[in-house]
C-alpha positions in Angstrom: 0.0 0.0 0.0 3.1 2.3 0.8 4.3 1.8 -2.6 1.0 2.5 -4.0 0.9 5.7 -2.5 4.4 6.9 -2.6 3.6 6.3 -6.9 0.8 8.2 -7.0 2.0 10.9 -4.8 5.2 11.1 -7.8 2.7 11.1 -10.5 0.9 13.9 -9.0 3.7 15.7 -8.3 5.2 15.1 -11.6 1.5 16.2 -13.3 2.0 19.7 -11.4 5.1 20.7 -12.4 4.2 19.9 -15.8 1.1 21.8 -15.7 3.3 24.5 -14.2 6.1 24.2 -17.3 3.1 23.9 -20.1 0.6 26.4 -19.3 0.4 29.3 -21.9 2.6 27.5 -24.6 1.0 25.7 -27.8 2.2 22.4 -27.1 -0.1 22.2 -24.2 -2.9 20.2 -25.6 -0.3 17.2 -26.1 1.1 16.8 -22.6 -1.1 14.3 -21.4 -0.2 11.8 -23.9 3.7 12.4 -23.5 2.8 11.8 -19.5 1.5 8.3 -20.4 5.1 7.1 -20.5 5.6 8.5 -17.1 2.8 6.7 -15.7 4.0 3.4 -17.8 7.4 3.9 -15.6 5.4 4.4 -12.4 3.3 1.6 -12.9 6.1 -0.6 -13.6 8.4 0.1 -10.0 5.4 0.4 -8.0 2.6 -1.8 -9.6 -1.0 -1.5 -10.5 -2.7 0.3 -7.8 0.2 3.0 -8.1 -0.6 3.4 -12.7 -4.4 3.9 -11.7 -4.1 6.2 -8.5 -1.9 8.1 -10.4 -3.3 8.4 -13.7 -6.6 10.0 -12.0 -4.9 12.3 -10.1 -3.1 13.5 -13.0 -5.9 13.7 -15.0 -7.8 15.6 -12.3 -4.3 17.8 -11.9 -4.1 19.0 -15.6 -7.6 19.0 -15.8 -7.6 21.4 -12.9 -4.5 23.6 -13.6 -3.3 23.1 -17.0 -6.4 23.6 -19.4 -9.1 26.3 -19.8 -11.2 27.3 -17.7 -8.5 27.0 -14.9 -10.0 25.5 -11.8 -12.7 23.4 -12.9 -12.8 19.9 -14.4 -14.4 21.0 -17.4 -12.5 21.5 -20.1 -13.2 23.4 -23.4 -10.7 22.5 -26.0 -11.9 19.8 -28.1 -8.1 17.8 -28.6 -7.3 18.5 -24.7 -10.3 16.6 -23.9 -9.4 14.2 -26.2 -5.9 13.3 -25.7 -6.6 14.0 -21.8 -9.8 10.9 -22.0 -6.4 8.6 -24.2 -4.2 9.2 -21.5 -6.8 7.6 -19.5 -7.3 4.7 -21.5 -3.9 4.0 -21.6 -2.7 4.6 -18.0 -5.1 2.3 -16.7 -4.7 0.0 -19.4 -1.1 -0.3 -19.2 -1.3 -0.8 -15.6 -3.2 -3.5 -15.6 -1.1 -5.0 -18.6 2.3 -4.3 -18.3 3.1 -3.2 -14.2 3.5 -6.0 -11.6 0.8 -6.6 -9.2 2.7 -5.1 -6.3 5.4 -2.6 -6.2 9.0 -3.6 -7.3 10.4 -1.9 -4.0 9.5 -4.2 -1.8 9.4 -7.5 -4.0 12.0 -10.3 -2.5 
């Protein structure tokens, strides 16, 4: 569970200062679906629970901070809401296909 967690809490992290790096530029729209290979990395050392905890929060995060209007869940641009709903799919997906059922940390 600490694993899980500690994951999450790096993919949250990691979603803010992105959001923080990417607001205002034009490349915005396509940072959730470079962040997917964060969350495939995540996933991997610190399992399943760890890709799916933290693919919501960082979809709640960019939703949130990185696209308009800033500070509601709703978001307005058509291909941010579109490659925000992919990275979705594939964080989720790719935890459950590819990351170990527990965290790699603590495996003996």
């Amino acid at each position: 569970m600490v694993d899980s967690l500690i994951g999450a809490l790096l993919c949250a992290v990691a979603a803010a200062g992105v959001s923080a790096l990417a607001a205002g530029h034009t490349w915005q729209a396509s940072i959730p679906l470079v962040f997917v290979v964060m969350l495939l990395v995540v996933s991997a050392v610190f399992g399943t629970h760890a890709g799916i905890l933290g693919t919501l929060l960082s979809a709640i995060i960019f939703a949130e901070f990185l696209f308009h209007p800033v500070g509601s869940f709703r978001v307005t641009n058509e291909g941010a809401r579109s490659n925000l709903a992919w990275m979705l799919l594939l964080g989720i997906s790719f935890s459950f296909l590819f990351a170990p059922p527990t965290g790699g940390l603590r495996r003996h």
